[in-house]
C-alpha beads as a LAMMPS data file, in Angstrom:
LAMMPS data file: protein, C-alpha beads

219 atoms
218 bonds

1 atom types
1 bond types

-500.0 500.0 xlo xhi
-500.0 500.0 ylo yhi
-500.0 500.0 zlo zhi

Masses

1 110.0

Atoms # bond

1 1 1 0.000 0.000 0.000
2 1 1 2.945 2.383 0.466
3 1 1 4.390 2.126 -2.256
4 1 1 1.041 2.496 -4.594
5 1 1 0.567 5.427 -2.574
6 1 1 3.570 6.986 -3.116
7 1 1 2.816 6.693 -7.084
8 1 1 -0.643 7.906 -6.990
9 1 1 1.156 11.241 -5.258
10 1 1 3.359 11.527 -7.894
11 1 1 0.865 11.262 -10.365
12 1 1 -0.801 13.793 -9.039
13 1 1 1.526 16.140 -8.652
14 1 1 2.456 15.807 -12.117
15 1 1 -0.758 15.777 -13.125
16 1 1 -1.054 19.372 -11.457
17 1 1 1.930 20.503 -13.260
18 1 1 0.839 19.634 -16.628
19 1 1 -2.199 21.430 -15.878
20 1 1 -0.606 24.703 -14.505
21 1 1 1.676 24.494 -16.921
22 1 1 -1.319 24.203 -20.311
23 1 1 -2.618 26.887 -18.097
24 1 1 -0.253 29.086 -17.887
25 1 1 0.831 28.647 -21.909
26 1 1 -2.457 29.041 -22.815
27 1 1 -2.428 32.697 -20.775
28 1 1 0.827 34.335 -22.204
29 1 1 -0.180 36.288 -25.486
30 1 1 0.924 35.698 -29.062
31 1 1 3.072 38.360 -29.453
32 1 1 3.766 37.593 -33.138
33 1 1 0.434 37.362 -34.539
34 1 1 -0.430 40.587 -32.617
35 1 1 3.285 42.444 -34.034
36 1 1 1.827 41.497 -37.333
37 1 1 -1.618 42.550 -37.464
38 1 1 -0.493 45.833 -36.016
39 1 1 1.989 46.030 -38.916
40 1 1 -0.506 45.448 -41.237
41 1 1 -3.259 48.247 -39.872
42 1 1 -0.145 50.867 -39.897
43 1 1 0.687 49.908 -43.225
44 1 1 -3.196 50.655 -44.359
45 1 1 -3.022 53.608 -42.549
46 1 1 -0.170 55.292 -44.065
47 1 1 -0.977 53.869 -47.527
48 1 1 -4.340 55.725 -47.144
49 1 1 -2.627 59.033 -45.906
50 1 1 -0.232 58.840 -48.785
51 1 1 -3.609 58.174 -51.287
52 1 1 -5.344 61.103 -49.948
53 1 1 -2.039 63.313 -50.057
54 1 1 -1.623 62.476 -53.539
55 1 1 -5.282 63.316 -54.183
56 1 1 -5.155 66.759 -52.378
57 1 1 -2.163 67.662 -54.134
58 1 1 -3.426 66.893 -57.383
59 1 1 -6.839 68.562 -56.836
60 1 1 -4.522 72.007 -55.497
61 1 1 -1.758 71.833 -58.545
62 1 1 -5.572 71.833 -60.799
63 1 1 -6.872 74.950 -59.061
64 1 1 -4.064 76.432 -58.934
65 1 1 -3.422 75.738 -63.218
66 1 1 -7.255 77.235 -63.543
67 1 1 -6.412 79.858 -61.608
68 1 1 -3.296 80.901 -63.308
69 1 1 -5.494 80.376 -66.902
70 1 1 -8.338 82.999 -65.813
71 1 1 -5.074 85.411 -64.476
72 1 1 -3.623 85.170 -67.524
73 1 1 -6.475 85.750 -69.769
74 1 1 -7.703 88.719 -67.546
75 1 1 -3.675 90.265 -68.625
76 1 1 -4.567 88.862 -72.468
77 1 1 -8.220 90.085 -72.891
78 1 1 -8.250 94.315 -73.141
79 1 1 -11.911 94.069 -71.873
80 1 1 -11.201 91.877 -68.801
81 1 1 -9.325 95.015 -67.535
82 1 1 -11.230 97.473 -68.532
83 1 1 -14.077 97.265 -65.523
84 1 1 -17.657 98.897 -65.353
85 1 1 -18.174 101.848 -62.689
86 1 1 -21.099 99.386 -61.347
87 1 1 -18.673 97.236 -60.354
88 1 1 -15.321 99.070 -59.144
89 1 1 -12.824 97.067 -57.714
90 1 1 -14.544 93.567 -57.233
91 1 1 -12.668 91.180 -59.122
92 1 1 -14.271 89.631 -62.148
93 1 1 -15.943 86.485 -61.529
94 1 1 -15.054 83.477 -64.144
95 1 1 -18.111 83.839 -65.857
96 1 1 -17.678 87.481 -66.481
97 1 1 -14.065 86.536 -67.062
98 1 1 -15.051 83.840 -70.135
99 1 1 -17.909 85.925 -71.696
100 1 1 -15.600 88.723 -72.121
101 1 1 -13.356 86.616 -73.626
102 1 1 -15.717 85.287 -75.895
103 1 1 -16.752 88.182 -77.314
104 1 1 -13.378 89.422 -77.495
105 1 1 -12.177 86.156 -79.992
106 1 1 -15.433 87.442 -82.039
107 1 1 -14.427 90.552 -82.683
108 1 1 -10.928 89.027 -83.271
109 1 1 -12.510 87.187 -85.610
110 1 1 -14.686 89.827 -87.846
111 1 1 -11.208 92.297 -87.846
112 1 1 -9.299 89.245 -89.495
113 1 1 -12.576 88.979 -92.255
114 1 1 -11.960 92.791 -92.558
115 1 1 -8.455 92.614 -93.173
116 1 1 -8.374 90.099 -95.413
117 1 1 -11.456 91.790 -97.350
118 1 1 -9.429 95.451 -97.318
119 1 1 -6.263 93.280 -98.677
120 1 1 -7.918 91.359 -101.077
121 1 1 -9.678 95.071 -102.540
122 1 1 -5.991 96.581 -102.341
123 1 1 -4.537 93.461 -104.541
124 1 1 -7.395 94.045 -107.117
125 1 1 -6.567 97.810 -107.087
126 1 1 -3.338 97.401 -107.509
127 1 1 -4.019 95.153 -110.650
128 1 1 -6.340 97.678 -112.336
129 1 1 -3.240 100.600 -111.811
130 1 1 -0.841 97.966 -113.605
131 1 1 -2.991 97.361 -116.534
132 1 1 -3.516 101.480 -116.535
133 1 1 0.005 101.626 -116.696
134 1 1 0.513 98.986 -119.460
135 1 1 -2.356 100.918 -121.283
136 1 1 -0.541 104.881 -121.107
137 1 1 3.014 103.419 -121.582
138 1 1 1.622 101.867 -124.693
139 1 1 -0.727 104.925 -126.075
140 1 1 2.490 106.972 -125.095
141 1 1 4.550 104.966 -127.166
142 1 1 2.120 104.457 -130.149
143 1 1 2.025 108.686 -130.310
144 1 1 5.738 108.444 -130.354
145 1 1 5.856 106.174 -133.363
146 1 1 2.488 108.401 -135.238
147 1 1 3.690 111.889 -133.689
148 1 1 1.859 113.610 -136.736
149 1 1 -1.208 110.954 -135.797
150 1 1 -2.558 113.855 -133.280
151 1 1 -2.164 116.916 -135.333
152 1 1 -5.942 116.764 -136.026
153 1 1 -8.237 118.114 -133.841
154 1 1 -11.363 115.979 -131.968
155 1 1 -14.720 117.859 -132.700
156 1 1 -16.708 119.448 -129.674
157 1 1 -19.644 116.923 -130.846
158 1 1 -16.955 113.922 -130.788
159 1 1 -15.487 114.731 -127.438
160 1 1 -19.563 114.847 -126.700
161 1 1 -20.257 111.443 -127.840
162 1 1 -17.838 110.118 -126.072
163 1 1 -18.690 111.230 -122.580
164 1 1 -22.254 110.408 -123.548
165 1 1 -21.364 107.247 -124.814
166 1 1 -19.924 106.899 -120.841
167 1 1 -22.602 108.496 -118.901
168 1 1 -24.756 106.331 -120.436
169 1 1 -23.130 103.125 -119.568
170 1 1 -22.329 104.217 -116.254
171 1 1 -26.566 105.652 -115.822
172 1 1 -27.470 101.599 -116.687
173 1 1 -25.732 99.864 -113.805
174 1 1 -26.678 102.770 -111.693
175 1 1 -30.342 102.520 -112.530
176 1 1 -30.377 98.576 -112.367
177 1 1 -28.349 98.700 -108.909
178 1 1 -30.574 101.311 -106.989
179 1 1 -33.428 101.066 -104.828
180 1 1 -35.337 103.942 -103.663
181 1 1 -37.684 101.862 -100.687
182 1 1 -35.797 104.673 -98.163
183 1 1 -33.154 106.981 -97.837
184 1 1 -31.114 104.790 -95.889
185 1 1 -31.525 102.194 -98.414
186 1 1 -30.938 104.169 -101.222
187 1 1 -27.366 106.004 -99.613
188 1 1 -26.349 101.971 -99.201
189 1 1 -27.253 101.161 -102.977
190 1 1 -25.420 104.161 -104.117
191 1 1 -21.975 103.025 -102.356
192 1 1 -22.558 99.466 -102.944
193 1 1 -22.542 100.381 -107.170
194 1 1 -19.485 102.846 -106.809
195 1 1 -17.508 100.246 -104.826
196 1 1 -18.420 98.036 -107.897
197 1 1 -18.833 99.886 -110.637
198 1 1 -16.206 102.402 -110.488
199 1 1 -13.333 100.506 -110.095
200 1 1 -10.226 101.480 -112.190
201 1 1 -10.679 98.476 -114.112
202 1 1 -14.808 98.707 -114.780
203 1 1 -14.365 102.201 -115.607
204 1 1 -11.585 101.579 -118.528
205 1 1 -13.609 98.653 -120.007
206 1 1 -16.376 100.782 -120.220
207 1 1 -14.254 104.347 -122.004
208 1 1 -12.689 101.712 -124.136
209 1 1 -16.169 100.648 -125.171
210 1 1 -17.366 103.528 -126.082
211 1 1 -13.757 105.009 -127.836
212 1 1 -14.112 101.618 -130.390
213 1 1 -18.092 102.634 -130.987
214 1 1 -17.648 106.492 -131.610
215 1 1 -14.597 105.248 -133.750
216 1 1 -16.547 103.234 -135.663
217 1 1 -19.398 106.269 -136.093
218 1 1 -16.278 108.129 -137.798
219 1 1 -14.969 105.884 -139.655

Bonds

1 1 1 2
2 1 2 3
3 1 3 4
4 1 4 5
5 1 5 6
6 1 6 7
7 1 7 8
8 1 8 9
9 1 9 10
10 1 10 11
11 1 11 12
12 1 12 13
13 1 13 14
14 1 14 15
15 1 15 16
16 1 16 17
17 1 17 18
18 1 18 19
19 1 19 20
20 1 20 21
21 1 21 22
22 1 22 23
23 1 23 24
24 1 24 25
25 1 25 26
26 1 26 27
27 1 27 28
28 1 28 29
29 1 29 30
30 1 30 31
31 1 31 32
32 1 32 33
33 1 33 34
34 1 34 35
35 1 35 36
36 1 36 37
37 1 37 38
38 1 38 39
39 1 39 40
40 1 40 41
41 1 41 42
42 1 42 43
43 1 43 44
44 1 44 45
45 1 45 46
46 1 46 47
47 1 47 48
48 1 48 49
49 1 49 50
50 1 50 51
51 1 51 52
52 1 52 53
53 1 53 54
54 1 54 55
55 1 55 56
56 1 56 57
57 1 57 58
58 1 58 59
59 1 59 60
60 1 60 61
61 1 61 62
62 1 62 63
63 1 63 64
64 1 64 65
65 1 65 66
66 1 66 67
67 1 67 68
68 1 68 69
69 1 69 70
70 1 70 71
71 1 71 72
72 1 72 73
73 1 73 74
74 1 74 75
75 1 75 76
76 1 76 77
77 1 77 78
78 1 78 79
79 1 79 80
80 1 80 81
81 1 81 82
82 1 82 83
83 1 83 84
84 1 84 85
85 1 85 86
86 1 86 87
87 1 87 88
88 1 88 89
89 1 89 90
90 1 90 91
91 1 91 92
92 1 92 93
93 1 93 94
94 1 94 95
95 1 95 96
96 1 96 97
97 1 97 98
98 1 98 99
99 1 99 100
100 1 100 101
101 1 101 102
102 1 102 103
103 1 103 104
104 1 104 105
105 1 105 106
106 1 106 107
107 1 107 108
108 1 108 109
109 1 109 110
110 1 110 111
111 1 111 112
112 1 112 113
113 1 113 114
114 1 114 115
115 1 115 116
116 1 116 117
117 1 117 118
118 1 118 119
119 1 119 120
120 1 120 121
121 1 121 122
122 1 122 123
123 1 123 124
124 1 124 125
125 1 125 126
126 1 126 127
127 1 127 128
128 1 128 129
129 1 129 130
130 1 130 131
131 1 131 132
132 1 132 133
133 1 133 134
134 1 134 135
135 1 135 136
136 1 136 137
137 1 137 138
138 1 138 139
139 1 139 140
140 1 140 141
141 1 141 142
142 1 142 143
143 1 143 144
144 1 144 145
145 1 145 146
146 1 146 147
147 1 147 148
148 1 148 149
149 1 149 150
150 1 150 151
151 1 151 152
152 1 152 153
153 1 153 154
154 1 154 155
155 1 155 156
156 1 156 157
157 1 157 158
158 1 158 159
159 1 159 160
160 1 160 161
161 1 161 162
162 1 162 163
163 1 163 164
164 1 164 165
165 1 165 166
166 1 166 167
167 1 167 168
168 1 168 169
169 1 169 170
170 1 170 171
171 1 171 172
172 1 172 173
173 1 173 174
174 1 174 175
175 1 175 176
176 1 176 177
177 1 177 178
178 1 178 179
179 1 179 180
180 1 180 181
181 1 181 182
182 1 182 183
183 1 183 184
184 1 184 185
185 1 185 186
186 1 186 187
187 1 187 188
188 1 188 189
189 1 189 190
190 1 190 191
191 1 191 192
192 1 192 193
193 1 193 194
194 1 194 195
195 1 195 196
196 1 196 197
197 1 197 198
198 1 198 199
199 1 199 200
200 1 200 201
201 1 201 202
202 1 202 203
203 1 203 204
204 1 204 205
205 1 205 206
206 1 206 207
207 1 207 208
208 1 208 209
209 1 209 210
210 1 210 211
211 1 211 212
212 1 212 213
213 1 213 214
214 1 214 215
215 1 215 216
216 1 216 217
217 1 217 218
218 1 218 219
């Protein structure tokens, strides 16, 4: 009986140590697991502050590029600086700011068509005086060669016919190019036909015309 006694004390003493012991393994935290999961939340974190950094940087560098585009069309656009008495100093809102602009790139626009209507008139006057030029140098020249060709004198009733002969021409496109509705109509009408029918050129068609027909009476 002792000895069985002794072993059952044994066994439960170790018994009791194996159980403290599960015990007190089971009680000490995983330091690992939690090192870990704490590394991963911080690592969220900061990826999320960097995100949002990025995202508010990139938002402010966009503002700030608008911003700099309306400052620098308020220095481009005359109008933007030029402000109304109604509204002093405020500064110009960006609507304000793109209407004026607009309207500026309009009239931009219809002073280009202008120009390039007043050159194109120039180049076509400067045509007509050429073939003026061509036409004297070679009447010069023909009298040169015939010097005795204008010893005899043009008739009062010649020098007539001819300026009839131009009048008349001249009278037609007036007549077919006028309207009389109002006075403001008919002052349009009458600078409309001299733009277009007494151009350098037009004119010298029609006196050469009229120089082959009196010729023609004469001869």
């Amino acid at each position: 009986p002792a000895p069985f006694m002794e072993n059952a004390r044994k066994g439960s003493i170790v018994s009791r140590a194996n159980s403290i012991g599960s015990t007190s393994a089971s009680s000490v935290p995983n330091t690992d697991d939690e090192d870990s999961d704490y590394h991963q939340e911080s690592y969220k974190e900061s990826y999320k502050d960097q995100r949002r950094r990025a995202h508010t940087q990139a938002e402010q560098k966009r503002r700030d590029a608008i911003k700099k585009g309306y400052n620098d069309l308020q220095a481009i656009v005359p109008t933007c600086e030029q402000q109304d008495f109604s509204i002093g100093s405020q500064k110009l809102s960006k609507a304000i700011v793109l209407q004026k602009t607009i309207d500026y790139i309009q009239f931009l626009h219809k002073e280009k068509k202008k120009q390039e209507e007043e050159v194109s008139t120039l180049r076509k006057d400067v045509m007509a005086l050429k073939i003026m030029k061509v036409n004297y140098e070679q009447i010069v020249k023909a009298h040169q060669d015939n010097p005795n060709e204008g010893k005899n004198q043009v008739s009062d009733e010649v020098k007539f016919n001819v300026f009839q002969g131009i009048m008349d021409s001249l009278f037609q496109s007036f007549n077919a190019s006028i309207s009389v509705t109002s006075f403001q109509e008919l002052s349009a009408c009458v600078f409309s036909w001299i733009e277009e029918q007494c151009k350098p050129q037009t004119l010298r068609d029609i006196v050469i015309g009229v120089l082959h027909k009196v010729k023609s009476q004469l001869y």
